[in-house]
RODO-2510 file (C-alpha; in nm, 4 decimals, decimal comma):
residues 85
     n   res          X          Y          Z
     1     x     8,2024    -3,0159   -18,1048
     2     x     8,3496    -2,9701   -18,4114
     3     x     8,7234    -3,0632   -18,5650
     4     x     8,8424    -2,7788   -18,7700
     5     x     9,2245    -2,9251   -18,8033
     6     x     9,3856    -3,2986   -18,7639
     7     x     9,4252    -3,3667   -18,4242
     8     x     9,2281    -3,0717   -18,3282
     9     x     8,8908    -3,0472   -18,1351
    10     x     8,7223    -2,6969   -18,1346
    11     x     8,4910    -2,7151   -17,8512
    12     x     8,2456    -2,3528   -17,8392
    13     x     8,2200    -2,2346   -17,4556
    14     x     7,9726    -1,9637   -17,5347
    15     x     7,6781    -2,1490   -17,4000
    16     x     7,5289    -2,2437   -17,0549
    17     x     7,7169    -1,9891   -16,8236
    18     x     7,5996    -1,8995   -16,4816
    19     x     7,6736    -1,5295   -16,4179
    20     x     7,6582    -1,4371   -16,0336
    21     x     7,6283    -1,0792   -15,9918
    22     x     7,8278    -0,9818   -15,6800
    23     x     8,1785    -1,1146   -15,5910
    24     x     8,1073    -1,4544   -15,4380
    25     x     8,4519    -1,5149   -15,3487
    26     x     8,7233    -1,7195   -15,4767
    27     x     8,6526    -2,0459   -15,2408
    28     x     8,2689    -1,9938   -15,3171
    29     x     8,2783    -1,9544   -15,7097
    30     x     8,2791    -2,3065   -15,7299
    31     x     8,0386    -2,4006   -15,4699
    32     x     7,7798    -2,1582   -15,4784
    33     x     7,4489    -2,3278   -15,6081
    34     x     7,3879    -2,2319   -16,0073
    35     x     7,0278    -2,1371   -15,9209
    36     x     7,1914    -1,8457   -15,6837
    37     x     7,2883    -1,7217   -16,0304
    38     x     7,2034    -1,6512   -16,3916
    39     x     7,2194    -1,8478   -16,7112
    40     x     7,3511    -1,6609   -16,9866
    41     x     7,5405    -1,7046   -17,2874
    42     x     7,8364    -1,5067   -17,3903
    43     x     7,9007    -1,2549   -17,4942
    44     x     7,7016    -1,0730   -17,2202
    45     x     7,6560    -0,7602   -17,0284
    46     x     7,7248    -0,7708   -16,6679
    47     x     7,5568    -0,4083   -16,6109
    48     x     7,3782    -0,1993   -16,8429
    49     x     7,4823     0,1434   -16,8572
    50     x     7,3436     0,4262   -17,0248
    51     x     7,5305     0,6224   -17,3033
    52     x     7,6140     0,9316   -17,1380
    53     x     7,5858     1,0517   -16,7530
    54     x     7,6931     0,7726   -16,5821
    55     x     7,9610     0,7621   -16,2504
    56     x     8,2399     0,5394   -16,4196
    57     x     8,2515     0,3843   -16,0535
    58     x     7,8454     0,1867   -16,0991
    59     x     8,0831    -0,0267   -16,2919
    60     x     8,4186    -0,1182   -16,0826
    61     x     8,2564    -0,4352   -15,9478
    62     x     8,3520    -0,7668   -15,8931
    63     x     8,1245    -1,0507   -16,0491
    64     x     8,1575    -1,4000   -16,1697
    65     x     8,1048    -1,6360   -16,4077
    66     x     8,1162    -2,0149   -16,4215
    67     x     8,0661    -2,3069   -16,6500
    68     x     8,1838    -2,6722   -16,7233
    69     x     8,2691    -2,8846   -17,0016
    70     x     8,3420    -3,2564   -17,0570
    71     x     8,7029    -3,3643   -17,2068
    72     x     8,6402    -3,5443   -17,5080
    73     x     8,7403    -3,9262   -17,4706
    74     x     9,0021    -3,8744   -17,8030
    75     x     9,1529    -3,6211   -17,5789
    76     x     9,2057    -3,8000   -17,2519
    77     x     9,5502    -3,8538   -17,1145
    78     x     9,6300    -3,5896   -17,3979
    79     x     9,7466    -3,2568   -17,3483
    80     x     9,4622    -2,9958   -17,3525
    81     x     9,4891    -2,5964   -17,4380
    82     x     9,1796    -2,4323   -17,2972
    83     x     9,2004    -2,0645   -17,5182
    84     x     8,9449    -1,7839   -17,4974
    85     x     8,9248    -1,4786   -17,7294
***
């Protein structure tokens, strides 16, 4: 955790992921066991292709990724932005 402004917690995300490779569904993304799936951090690559020769359709897939996070106590009964870049 790290406060880069007053009254502003900067929280980094990029760790402890779980990255399910194959569309899970939207009731099951939340329910599927983490050991079904992948820790990663992000960035990551969610298929390797090659540089050249490939059939633009090995990568029109649908998979998932999940993590959690605890509110800080300073933020509780706050109002919380959650912003990825």
């Amino acid at each position: 955790m790290k406060t880069s402004q007053p009254g502003r917690i900067v929280i980094e995300l990029n760790d402890d992921w779980i990255f399910f490779e194959s569309d899970v569904g939207d009731k099951k993304a939340f329910s599927t066991p983490a050991a079904k799936g992948q820790k990663v951090a992000l960035p990551h690559t969610n298929k390797i292709q090659p540089f050249h020769n490939f059939d633009e359709k090995s990568s029109q897939f649908i998979s998932w990724y999940r993590t959690s996070f605890k509110v800080p106590a300073e933020a509780r009964k706050k109002k919380v932005f959650v912003e990825f870049d």
